[in-house]
VEXFI-473764 format. One record per residue: residue number from 1; x, y, z of N, C-alpha, C in turn; residue in three letters. Coordinates in Angstrom, 2 decimals, padded with zeros to 5 digits. Atoms other than C-alpha are relative to their C-alpha. Layout:
BEGIN
NUM_X_Y_Z_X_Y_Z_X_Y_Z_ALA
...
//
This chain:
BEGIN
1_001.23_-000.41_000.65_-107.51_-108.69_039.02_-001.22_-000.73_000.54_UNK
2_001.04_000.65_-000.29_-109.55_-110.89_040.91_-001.05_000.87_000.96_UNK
3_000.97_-000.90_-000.58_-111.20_-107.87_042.72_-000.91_000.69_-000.74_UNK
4_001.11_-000.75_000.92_-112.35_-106.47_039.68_-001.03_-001.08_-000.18_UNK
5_000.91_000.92_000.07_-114.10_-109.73_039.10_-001.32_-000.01_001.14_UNK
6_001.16_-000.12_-000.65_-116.04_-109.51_042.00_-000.76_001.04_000.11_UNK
7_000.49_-001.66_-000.12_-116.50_-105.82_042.04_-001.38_000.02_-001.20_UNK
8_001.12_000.18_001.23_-118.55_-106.93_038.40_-001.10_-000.90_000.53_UNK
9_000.54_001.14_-001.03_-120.06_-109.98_040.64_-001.31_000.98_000.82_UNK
10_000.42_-000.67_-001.13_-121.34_-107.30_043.28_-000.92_001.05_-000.93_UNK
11_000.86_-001.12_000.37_-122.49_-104.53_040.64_-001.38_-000.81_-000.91_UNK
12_000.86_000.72_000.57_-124.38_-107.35_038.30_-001.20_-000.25_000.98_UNK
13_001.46_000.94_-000.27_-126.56_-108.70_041.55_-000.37_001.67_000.40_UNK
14_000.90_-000.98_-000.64_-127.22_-105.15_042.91_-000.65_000.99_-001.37_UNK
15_000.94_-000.36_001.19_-128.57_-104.21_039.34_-001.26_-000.94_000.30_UNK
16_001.23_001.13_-000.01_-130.94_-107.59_039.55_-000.55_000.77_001.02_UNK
17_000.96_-000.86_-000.93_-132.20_-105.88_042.98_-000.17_001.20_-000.24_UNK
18_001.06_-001.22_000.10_-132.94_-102.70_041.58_-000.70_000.12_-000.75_UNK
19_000.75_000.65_000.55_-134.51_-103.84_039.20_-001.21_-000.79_000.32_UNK
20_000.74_000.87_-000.55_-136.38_-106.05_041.02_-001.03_000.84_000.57_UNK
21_000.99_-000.70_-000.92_-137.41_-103.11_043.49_-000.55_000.97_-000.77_UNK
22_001.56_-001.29_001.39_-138.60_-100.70_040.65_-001.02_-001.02_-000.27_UNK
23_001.29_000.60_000.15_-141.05_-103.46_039.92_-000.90_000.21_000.91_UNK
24_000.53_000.01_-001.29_-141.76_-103.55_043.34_-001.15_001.20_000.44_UNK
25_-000.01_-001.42_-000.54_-142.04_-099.53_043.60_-001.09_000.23_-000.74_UNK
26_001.13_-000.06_000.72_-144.63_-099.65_040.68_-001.14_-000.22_000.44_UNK
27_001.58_000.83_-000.42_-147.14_-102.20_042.45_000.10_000.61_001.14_UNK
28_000.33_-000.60_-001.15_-146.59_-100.23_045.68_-000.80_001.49_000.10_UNK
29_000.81_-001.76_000.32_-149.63_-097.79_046.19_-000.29_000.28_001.78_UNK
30_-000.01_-001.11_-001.19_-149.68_-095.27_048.80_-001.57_000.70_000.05_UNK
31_001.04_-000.59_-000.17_-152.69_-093.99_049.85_000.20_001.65_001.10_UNK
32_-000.74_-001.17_-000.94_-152.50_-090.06_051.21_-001.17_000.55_000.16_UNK
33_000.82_-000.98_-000.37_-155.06_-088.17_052.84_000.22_001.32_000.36_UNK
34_-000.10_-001.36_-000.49_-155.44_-084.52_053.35_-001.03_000.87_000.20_UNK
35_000.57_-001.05_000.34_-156.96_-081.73_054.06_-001.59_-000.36_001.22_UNK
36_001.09_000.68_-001.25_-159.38_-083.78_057.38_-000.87_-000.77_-000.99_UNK
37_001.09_000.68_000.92_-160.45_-086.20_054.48_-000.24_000.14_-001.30_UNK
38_001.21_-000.75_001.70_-161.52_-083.94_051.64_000.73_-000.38_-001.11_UNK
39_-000.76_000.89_001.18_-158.33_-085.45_049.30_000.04_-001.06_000.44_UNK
40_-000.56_000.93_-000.02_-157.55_-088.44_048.96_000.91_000.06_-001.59_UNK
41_-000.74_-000.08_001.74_-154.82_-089.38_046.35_000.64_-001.15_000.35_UNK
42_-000.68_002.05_000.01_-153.25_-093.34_045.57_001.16_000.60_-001.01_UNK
43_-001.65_-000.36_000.93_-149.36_-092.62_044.28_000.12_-001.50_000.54_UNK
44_-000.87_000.92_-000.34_-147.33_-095.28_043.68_001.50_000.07_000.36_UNK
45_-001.51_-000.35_-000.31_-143.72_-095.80_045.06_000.77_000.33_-000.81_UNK
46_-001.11_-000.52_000.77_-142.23_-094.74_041.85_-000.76_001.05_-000.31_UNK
47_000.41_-001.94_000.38_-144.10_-091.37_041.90_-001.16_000.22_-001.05_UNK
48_000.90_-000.19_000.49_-147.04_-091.91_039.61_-001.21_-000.13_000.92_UNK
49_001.39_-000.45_-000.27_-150.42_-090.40_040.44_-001.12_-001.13_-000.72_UNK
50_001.03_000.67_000.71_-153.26_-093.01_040.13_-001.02_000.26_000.68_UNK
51_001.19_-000.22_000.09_-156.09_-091.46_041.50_-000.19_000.77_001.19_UNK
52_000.94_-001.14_-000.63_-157.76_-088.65_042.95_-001.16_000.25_000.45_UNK
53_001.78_000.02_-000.39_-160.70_-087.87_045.05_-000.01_001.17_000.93_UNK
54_-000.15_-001.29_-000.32_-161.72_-084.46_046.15_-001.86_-000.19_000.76_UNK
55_001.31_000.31_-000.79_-164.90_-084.62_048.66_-000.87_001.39_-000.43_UNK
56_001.18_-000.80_000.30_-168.04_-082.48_047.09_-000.04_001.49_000.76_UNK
57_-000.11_-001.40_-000.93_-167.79_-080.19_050.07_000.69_001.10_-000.06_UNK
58_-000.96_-001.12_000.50_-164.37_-078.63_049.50_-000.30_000.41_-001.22_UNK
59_-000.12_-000.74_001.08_-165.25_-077.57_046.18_-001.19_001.08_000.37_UNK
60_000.94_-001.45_-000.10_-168.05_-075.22_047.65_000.54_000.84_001.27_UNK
61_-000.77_-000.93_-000.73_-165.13_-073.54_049.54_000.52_001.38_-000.92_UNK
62_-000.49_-000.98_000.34_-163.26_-070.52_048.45_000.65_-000.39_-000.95_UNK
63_-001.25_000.71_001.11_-161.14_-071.23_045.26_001.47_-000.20_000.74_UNK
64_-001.59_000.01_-000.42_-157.94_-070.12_047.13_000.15_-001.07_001.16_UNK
65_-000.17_001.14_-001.24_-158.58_-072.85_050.04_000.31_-000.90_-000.69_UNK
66_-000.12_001.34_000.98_-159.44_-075.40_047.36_001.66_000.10_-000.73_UNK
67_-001.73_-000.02_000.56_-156.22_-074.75_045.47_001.31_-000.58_000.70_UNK
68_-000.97_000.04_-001.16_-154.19_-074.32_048.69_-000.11_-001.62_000.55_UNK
69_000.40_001.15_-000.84_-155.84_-077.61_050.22_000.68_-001.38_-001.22_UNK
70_-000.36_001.27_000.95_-155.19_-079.69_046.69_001.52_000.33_000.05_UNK
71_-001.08_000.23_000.36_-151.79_-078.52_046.26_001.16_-000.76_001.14_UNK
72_-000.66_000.43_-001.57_-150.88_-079.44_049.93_-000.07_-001.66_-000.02_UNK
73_000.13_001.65_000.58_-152.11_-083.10_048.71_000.85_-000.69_-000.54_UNK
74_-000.62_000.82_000.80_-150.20_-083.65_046.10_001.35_000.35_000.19_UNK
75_-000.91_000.20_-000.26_-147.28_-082.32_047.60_000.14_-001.13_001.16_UNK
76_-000.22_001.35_-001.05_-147.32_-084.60_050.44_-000.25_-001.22_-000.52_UNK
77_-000.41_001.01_000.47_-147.89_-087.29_048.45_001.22_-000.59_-000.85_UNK
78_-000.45_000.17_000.91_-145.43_-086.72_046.11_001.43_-000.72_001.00_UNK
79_-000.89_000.62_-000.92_-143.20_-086.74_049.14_000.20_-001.44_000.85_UNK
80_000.07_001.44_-001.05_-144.42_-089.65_050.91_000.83_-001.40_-001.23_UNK
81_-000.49_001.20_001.06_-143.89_-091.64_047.62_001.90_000.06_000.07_UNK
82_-001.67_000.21_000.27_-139.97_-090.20_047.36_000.65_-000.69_001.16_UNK
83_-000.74_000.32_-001.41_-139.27_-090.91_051.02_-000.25_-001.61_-000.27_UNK
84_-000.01_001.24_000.18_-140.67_-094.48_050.62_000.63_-000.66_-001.08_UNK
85_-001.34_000.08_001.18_-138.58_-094.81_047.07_000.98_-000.09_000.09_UNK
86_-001.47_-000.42_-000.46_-135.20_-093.51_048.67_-000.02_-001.29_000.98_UNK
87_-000.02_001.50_-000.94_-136.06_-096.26_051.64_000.31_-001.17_-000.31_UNK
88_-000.52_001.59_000.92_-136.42_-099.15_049.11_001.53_-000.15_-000.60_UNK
89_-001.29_000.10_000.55_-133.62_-098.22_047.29_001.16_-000.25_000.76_UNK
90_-002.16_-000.22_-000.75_-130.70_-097.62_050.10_-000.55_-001.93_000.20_UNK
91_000.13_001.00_-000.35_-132.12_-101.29_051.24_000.43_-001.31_-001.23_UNK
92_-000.60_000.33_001.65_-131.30_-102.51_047.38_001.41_000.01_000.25_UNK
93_-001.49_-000.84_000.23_-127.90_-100.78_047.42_000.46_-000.30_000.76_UNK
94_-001.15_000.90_-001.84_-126.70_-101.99_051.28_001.09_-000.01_-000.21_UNK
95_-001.88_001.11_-000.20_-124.19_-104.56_050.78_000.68_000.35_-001.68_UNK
96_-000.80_-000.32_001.03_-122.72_-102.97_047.26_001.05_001.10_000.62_UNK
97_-001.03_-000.58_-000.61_-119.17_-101.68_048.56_000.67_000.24_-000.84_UNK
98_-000.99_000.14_000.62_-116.84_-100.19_046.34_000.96_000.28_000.69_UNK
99_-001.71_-000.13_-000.69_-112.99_-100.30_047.34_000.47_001.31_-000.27_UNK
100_-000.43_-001.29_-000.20_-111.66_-097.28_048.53_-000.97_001.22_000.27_UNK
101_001.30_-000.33_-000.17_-115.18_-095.74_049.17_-000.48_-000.03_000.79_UNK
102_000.80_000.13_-001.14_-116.30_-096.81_052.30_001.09_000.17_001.36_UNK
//
């Protein structure tokens, strides 16, 4: 039984590091531009939206550009944030091996 012991050993510290890196993922802000400037948007690595900025100009475009141009924003940010999220995490998770699994 001394494998289960460590197996609890191994899952206890790679909780402390994910833990650790959701803190991390919170204070990490992303800055995303789009659109040649006209968005800007600050996500953080755990996927919250903290702030928006839409340049004066694009709003005296066509509605359907503006729309098209914001939604293209906040998808690419939303993405940039998951891709950099999924990154932190496998780097968390590494060295946690379970037996018979790898």
């Amino acid at each position: 039984m001394a494998g289960v012991g460590k197996l609890l050993k191994q899952a206890q510290k790679m909780q402390r590091q994910v833990e650790a890196m959701q803190a991390e993922l919170e204070a990490k802000e992303l800055d995303v531009t789009s659109g040649g400037g006209a968005v800007k948007i600050k996500i953080n690595g755990a996927g919250k939206f903290l702030a928006l900025e839409i340049d004066p100009e694009l709003l005296k475009e066509e509605p359907t550009l503006v729309s098209e141009t914001l939604l293209a924003a906040v998808q690419d940010a939303a993405q940039q944030s998951k891709d950099f999220n999924e990154a932190q995490m496998k780097t968390a998770t590494s060295g946690f091996q379970m037996p018979g699994f790898m």
